[in-house]
KEKE-3310 file (N, C-alpha, C; in steps of 0.2 Angstrom, whole numbers, plus 5000, padded with zeros to 4 digits):
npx = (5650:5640:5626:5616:5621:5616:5602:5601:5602:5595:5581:5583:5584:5573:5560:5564:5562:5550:5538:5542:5547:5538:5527:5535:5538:5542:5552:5566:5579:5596:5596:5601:5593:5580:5582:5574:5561:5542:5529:5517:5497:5491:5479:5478:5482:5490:5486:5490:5483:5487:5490:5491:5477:5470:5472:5464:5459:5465:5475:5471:5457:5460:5467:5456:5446:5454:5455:5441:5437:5444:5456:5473:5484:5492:5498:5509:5511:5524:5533:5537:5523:5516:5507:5515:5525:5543:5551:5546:5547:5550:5542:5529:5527:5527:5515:5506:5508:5502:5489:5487:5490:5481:5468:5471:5479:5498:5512:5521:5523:5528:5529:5543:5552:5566:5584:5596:5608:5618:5611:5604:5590:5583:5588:5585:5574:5571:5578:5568:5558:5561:5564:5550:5545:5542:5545:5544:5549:5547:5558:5563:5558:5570:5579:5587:5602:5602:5614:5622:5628:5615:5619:5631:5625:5618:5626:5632:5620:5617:5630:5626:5613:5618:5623:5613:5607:5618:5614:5602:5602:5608:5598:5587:5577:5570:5571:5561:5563:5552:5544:5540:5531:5533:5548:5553:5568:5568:5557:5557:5558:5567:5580:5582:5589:5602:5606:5600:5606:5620:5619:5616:5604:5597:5594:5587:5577:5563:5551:5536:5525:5513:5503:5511:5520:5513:5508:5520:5527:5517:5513:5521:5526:5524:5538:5546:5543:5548:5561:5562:5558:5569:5571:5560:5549:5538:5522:5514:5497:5484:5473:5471:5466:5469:5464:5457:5459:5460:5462:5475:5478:5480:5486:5471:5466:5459:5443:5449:5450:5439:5451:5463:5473:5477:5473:5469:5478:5491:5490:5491:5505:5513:5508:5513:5528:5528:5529:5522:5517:5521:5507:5504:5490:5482:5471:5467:5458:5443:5441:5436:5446:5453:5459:5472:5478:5472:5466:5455:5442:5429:5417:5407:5412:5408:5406:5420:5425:5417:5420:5433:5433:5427:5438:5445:5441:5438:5451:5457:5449:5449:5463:5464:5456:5464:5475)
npy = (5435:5448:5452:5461:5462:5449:5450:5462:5454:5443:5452:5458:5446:5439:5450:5453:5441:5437:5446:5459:5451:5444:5452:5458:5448:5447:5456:5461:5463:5461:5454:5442:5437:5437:5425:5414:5418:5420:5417:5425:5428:5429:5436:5445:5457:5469:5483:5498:5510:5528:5540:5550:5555:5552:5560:5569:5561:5551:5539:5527:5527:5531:5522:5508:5515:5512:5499:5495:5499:5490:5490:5483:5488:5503:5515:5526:5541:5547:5560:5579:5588:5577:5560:5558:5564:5568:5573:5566:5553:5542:5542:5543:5536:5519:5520:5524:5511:5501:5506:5503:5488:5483:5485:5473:5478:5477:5485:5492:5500:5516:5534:5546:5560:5556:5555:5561:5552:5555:5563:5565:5563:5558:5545:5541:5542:5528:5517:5519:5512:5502:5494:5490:5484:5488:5489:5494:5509:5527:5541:5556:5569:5575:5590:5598:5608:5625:5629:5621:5605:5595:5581:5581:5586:5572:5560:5565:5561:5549:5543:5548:5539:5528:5525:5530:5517:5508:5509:5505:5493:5487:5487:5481:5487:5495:5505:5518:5528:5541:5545:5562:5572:5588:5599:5592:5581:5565:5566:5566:5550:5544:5551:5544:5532:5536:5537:5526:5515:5519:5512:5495:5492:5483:5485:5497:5505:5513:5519:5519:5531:5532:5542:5552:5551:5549:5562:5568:5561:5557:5548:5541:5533:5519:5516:5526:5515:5502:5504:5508:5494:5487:5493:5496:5495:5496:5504:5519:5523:5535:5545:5555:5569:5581:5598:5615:5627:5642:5650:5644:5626:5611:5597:5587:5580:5563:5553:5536:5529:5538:5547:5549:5540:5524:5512:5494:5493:5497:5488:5476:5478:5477:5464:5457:5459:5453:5461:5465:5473:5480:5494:5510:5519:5533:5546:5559:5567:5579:5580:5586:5591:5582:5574:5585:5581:5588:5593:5596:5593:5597:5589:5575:5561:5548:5551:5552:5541:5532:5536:5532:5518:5517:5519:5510:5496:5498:5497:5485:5477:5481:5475:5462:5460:5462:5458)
npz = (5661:5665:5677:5674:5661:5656:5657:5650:5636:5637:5636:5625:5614:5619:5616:5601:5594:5598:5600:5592:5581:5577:5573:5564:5551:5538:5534:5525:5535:5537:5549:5559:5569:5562:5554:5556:5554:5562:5553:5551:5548:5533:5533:5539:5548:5562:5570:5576:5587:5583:5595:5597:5594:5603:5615:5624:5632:5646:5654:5658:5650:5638:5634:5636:5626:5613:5616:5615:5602:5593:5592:5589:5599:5605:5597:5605:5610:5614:5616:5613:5619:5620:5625:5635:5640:5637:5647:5658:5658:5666:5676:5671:5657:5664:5670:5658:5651:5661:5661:5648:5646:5657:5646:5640:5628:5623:5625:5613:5600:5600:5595:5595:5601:5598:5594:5595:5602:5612:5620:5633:5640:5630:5627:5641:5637:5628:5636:5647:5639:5633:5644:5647:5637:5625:5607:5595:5588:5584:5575:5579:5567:5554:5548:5535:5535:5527:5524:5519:5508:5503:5500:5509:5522:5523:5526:5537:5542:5541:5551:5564:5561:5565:5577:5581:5578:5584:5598:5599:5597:5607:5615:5612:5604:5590:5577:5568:5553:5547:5533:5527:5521:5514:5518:5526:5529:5518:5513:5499:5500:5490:5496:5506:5507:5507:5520:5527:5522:5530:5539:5546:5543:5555:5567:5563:5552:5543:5544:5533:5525:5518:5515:5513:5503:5493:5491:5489:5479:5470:5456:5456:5467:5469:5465:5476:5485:5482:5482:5494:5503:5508:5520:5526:5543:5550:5545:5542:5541:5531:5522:5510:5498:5485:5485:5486:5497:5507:5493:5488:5483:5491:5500:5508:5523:5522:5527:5524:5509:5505:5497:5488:5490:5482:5489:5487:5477:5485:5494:5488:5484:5495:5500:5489:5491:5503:5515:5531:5543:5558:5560:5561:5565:5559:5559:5554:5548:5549:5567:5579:5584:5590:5579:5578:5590:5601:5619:5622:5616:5601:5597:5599:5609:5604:5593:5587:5591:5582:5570:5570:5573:5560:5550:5554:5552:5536:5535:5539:5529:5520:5517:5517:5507:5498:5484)
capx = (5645:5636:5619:5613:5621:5612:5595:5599:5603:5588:5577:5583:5581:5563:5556:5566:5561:5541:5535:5546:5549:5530:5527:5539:5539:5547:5558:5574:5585:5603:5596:5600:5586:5576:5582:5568:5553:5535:5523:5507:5493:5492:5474:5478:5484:5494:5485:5489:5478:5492:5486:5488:5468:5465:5476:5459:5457:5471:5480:5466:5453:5463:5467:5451:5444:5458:5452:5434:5435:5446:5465:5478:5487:5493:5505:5508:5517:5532:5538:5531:5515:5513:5503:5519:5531:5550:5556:5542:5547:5552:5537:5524:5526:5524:5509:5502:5508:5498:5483:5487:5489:5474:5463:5478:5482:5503:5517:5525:5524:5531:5532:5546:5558:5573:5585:5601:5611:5618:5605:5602:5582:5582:5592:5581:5568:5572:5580:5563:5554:5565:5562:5543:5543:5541:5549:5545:5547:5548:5563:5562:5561:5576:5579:5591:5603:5602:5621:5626:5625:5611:5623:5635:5619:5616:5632:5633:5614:5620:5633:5618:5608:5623:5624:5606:5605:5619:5611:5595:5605:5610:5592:5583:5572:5569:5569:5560:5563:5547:5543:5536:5531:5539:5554:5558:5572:5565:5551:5556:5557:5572:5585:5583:5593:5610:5607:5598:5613:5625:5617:5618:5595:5597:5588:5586:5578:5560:5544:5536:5519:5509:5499:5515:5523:5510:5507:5528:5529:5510:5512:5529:5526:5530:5547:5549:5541:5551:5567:5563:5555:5572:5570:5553:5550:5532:5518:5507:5491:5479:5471:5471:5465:5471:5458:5458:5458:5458:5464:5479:5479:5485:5483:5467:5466:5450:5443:5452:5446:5438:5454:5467:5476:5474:5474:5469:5487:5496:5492:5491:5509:5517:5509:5521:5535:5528:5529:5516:5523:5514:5502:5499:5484:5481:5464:5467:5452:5440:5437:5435:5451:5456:5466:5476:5481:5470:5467:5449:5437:5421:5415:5405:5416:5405:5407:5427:5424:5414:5425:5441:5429:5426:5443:5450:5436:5441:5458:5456:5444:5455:5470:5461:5452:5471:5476)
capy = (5440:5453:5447:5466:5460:5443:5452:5465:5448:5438:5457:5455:5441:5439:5454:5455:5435:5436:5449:5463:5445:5440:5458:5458:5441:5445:5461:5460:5466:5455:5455:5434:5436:5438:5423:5409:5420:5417:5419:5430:5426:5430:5442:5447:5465:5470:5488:5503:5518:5534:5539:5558:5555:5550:5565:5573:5556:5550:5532:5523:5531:5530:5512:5506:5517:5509:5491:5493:5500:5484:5489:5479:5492:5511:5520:5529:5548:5549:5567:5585:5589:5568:5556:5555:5570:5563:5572:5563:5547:5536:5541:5541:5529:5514:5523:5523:5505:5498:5506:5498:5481:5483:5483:5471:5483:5478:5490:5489:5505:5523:5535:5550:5566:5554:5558:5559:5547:5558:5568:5559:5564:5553:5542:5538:5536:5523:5513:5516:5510:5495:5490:5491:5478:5492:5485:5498:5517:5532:5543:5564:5570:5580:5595:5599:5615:5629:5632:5612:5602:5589:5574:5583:5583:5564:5557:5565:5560:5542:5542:5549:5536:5521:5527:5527:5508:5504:5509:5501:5485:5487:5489:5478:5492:5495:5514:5520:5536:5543:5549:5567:5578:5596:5598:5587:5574:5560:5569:5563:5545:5545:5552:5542:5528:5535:5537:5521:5513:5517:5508:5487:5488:5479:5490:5504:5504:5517:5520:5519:5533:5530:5546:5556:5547:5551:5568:5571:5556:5556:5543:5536:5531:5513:5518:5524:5508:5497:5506:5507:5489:5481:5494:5496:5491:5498:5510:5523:5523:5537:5545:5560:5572:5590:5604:5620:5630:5649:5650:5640:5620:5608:5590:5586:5574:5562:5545:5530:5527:5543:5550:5547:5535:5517:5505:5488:5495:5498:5482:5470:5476:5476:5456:5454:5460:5451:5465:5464:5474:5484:5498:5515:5522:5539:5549:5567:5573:5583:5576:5591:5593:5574:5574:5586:5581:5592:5590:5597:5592:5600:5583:5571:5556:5541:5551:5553:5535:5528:5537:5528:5513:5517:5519:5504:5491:5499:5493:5478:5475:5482:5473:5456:5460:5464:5451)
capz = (5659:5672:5679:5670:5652:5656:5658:5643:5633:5636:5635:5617:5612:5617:5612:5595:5592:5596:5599:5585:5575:5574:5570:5556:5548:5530:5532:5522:5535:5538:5556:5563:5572:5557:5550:5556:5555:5562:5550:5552:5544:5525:5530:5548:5551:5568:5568:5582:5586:5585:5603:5598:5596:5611:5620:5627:5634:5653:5649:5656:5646:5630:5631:5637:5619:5609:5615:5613:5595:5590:5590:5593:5603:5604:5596:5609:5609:5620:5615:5615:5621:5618:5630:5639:5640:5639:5655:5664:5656:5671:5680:5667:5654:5667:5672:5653:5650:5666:5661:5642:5647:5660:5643:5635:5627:5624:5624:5606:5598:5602:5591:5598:5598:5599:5587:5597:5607:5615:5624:5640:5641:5624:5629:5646:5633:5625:5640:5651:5633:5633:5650:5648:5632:5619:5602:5590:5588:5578:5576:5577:5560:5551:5542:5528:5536:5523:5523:5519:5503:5504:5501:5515:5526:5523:5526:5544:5546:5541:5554:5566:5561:5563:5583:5588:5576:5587:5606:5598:5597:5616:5620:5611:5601:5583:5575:5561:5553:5545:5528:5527:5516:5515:5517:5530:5525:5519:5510:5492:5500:5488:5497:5513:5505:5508:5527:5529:5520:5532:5545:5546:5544:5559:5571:5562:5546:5542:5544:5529:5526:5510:5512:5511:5497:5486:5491:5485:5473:5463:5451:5457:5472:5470:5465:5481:5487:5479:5482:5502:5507:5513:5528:5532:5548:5551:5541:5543:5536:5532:5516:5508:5494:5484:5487:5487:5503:5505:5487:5488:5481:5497:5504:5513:5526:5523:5530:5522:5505:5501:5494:5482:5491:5480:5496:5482:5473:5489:5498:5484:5484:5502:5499:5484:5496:5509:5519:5535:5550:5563:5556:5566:5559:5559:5557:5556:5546:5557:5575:5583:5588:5591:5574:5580:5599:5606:5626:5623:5608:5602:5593:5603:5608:5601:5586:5586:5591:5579:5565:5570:5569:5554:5546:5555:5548:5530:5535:5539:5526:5511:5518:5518:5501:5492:5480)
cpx = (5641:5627:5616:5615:5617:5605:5594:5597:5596:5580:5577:5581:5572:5560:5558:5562:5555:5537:5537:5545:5541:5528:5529:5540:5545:5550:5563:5580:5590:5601:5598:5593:5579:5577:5576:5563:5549:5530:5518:5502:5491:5485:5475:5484:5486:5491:5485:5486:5484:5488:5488:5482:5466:5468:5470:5457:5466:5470:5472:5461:5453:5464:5460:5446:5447:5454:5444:5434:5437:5453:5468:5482:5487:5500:5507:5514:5519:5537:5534:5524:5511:5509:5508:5526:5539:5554:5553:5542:5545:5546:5530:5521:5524:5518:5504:5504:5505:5493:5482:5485:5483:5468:5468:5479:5492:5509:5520:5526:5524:5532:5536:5548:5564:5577:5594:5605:5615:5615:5604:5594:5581:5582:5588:5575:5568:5573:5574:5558:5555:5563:5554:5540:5541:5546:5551:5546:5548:5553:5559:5562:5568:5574:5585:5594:5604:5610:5627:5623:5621:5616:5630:5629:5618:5620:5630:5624:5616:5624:5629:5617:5611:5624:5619:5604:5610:5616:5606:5598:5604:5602:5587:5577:5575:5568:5568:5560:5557:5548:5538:5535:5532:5544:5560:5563:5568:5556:5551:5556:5567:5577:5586:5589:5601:5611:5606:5605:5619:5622:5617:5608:5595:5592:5587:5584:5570:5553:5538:5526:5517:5505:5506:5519:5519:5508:5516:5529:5525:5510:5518:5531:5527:5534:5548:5548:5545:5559:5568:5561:5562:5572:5566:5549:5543:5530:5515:5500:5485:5479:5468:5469:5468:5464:5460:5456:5462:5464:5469:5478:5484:5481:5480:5468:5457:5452:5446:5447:5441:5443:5459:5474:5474:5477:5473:5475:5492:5498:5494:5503:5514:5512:5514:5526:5535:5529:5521:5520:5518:5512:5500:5496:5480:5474:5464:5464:5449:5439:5437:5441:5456:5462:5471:5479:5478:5467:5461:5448:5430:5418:5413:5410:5418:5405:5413:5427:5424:5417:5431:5438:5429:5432:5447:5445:5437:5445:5459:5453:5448:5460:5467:5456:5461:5470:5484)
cpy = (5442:5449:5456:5464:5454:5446:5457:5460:5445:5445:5458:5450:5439:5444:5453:5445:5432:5443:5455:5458:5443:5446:5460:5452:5440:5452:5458:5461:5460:5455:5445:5435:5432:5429:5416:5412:5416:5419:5421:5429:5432:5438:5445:5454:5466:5481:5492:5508:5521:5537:5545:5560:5554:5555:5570:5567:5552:5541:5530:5522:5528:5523:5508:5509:5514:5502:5490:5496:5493:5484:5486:5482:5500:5512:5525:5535:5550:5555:5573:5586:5582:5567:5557:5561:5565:5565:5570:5558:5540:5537:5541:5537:5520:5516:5523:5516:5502:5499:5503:5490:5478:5480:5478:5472:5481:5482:5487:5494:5511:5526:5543:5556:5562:5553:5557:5554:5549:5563:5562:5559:5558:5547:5537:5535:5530:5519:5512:5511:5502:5492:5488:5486:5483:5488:5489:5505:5521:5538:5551:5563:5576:5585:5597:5607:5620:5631:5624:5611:5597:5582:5574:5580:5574:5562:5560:5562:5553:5539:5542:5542:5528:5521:5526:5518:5506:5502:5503:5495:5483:5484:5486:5481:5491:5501:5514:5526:5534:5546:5555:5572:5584:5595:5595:5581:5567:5558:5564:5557:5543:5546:5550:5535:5529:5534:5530:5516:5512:5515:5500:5487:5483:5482:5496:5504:5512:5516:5522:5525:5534:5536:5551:5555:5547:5560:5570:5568:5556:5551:5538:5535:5522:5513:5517:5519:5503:5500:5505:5500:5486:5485:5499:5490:5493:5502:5515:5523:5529:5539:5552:5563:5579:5593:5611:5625:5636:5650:5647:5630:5616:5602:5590:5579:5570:5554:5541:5528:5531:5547:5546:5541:5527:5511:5498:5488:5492:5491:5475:5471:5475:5467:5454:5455:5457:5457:5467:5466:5477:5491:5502:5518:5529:5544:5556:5570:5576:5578:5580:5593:5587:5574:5578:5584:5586:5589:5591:5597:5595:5593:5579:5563:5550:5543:5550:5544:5530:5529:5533:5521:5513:5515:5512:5497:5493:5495:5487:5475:5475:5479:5464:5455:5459:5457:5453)
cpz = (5665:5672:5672:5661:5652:5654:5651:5638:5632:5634:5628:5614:5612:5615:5604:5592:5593:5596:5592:5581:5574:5571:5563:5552:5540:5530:5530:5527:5538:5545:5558:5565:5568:5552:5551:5558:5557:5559:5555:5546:5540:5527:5534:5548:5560:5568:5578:5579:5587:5588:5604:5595:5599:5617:5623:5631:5642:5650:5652:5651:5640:5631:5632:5628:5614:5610:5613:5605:5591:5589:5593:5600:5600:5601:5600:5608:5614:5616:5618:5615:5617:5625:5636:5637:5642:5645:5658:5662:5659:5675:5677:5661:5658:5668:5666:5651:5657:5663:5652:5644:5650:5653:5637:5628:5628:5623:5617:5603:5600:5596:5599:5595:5596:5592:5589:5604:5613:5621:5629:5639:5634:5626:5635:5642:5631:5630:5644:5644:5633:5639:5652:5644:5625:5613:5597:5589:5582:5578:5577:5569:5559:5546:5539:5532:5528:5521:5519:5511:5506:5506:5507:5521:5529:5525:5533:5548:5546:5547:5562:5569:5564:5573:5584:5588:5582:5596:5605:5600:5606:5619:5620:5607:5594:5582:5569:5561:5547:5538:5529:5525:5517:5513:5524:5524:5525:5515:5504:5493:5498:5492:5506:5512:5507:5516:5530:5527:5523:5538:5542:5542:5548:5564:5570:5556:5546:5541:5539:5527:5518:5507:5510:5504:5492:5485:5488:5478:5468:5461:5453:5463:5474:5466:5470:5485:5488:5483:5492:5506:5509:5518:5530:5536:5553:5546:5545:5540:5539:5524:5515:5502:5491:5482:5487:5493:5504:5498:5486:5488:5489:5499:5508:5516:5526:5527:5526:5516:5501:5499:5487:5484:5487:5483:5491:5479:5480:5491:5495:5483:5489:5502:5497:5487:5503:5513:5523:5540:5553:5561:5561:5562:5564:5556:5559:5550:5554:5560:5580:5588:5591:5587:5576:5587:5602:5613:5627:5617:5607:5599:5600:5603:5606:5596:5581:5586:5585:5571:5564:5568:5564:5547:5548:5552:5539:5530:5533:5532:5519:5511:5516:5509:5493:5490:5479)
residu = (UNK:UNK:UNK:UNK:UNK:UNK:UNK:UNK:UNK:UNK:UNK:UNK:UNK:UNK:UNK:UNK:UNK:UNK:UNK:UNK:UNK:UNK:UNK:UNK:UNK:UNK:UNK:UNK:UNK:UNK:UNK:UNK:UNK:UNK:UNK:UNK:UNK:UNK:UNK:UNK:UNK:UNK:UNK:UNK:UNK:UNK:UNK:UNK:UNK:UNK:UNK:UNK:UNK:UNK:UNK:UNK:UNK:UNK:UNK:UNK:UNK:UNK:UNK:UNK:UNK:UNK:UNK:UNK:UNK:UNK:UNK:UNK:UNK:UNK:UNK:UNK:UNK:UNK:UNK:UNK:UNK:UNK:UNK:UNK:UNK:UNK:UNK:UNK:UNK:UNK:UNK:UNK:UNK:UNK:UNK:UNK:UNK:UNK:UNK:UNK:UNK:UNK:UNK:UNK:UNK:UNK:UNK:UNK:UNK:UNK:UNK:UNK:UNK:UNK:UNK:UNK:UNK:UNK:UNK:UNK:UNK:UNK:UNK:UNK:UNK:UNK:UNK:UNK:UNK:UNK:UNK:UNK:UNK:UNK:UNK:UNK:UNK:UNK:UNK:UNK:UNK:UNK:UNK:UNK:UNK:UNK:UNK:UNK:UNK:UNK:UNK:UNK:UNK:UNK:UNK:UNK:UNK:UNK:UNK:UNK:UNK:UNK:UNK:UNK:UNK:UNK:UNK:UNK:UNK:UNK:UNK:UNK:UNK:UNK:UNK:UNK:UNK:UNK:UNK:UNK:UNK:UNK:UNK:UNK:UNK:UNK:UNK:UNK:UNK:UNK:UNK:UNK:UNK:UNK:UNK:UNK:UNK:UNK:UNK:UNK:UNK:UNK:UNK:UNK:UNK:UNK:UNK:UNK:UNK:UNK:UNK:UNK:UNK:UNK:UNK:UNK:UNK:UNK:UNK:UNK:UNK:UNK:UNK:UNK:UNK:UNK:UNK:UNK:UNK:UNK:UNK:UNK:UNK:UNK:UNK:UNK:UNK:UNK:UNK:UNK:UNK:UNK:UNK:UNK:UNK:UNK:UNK:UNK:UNK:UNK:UNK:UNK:UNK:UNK:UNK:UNK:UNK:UNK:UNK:UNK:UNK:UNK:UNK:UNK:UNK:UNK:UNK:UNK:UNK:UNK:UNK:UNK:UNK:UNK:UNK:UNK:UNK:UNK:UNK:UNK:UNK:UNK:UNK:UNK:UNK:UNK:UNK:UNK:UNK:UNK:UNK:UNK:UNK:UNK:UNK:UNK:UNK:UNK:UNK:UNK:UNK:UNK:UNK:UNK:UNK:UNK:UNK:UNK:UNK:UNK:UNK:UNK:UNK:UNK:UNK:UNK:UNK:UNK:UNK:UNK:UNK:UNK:UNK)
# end
């Protein structure tokens, strides 16, 4: 064996078997790795900031505000107009991972554009990601071409999805593809099963988002639940409501707990599935600009602050209350 397979070999194993594997303790997936879990304790959450709220804020900044609110770490956005542009990968990802750890802050979540294996810019992503200690990520989303049957679509996305799972392996990473409402693939939750399917759920399985799964599902959102826990491999969490806005009905974004999201329901049942994985938590009501990734905010930033505070002590607190 090459001294470089030597180094990829052991860059797997230890990330996938404490940091990923502490991470994920009771996933379903056929992964070996997976098979002598390390519990995580029953009330304790693994929760990142999605660190397109702090993009008015340069890595030191932002990890330094991450640490002092109380998160575990960042999700950090490695795509377009993200913390971390993908064709400036190799020279500014190390760059936002030093000033992470500085407030230790550890590399673990990314979400991305990455989507094809072939695409070199992709491609580089994930290898700089990998060699940095990152563990988890988020896929691009998909769209359904207009000219294709759906169950056509899917089969080629499966094939897709069976090619990134297999890089992942190489690299030691984990990809989750996201639910999200519209008409991206993935919206009705439902029809992610065939894609996922034809991957091993080895290092590929889904990123599972609670506010969108009610905003498509309503009532029968643990359906999808149930039907996707053997490959979710991280969540999102945020909380939303329907409103009417210039005459038109459409999901608001609020703080955690003022909407229709029932976190007591949700959590009480990702316990019964044992499912406890790492948490990017998303706060896109108003922050003057934060919720969206704006580079400039009018909101005071003890206030955007003490909001995120806000939501993430909710979290914790409902996660730790679930039965």
């Amino acid at each position: 064996m090459s001294n470089n397979n030597s180094k990829l070999s052991r860059r797997e194993f230890t990330k996938l078997s404490t940091t990923a594997l502490a991470a994920i303790p009771f996933m379903s997936f056929q992964n070996p790795l997976y098979n002598n879990t390390v519990s995580v304790k029953k009330d304790e959450i693994d929760v990142h900031l999605f660190s397109k709220h702090l993009q008015f804020l340069n890595y030191t900044d932002m990890a330094e505000a991450a640490a002092n609110i109380g998160f575990n770490g960042l999700d950090l956005t490695v795509r377009r107009k993200g913390h971390v542009l993908p064709e400036n990968v190799k020279e500014d990802l190390p760059k936002a991972v030093t000033a992470m750890k500085k407030f230790g802050l550890p590399p673990k979540m990314m979400s991305s554009n990455v989507w094809d294996v072939n695409d070199l810019v992709q491609k580089t992503v994930l290898e700089t990601a990998s060699e940095l200690g990152f563990s988890i990520y988020r896929t691009d989303w998909l769209k359904y071409p207009e000219d294709k049957e759906i169950t056509e679509s899917q089969k080629v996305f499966g094939k897709q999805a069976k090619k990134l799972e297999n890089l992942n392996k190489k690299l030691g990473l984990i990809g989750g593809y996201q639910n999200h409402a519209g008409k991206h693939v993935g919206a009705p939750v439902w029809d992610l099963l065939p894609i996922l399917e034809a991957t091993k759920g080895e290092f590929f399985g889904a990123q599972y988002d609670i506010r969108h799964a009610v905003v498509e599902g309503g009532e029968s959102w643990e359906l999808g639940l149930k039907l996707m826990k053997p490959y979710i491999n991280s969540i999102v969490i945020k909380d939303f409501k329907w409103g009417v806005v210039n005459g038109k009905w459409k999901p608001i974004n609020v703080p955690l707990g003022k909407g229709m999201i029932d976190f007591k329901r949700y959590f009480s049942i990702l316990k019964k599935y044992q499912i406890n994985v790492p948490i990017s938590l998303h706060v896109e009501y108003d922050l003057g600009g934060a919720e969206k990734g704006a580079k400039k905010i009018t909101m005071d930033q003890k206030e955007v602050f003490a909001k995120m505070k806000s939501d993430l002590t909710f979290l914790r607190t409902a996660w730790k209350n679930a039965r």
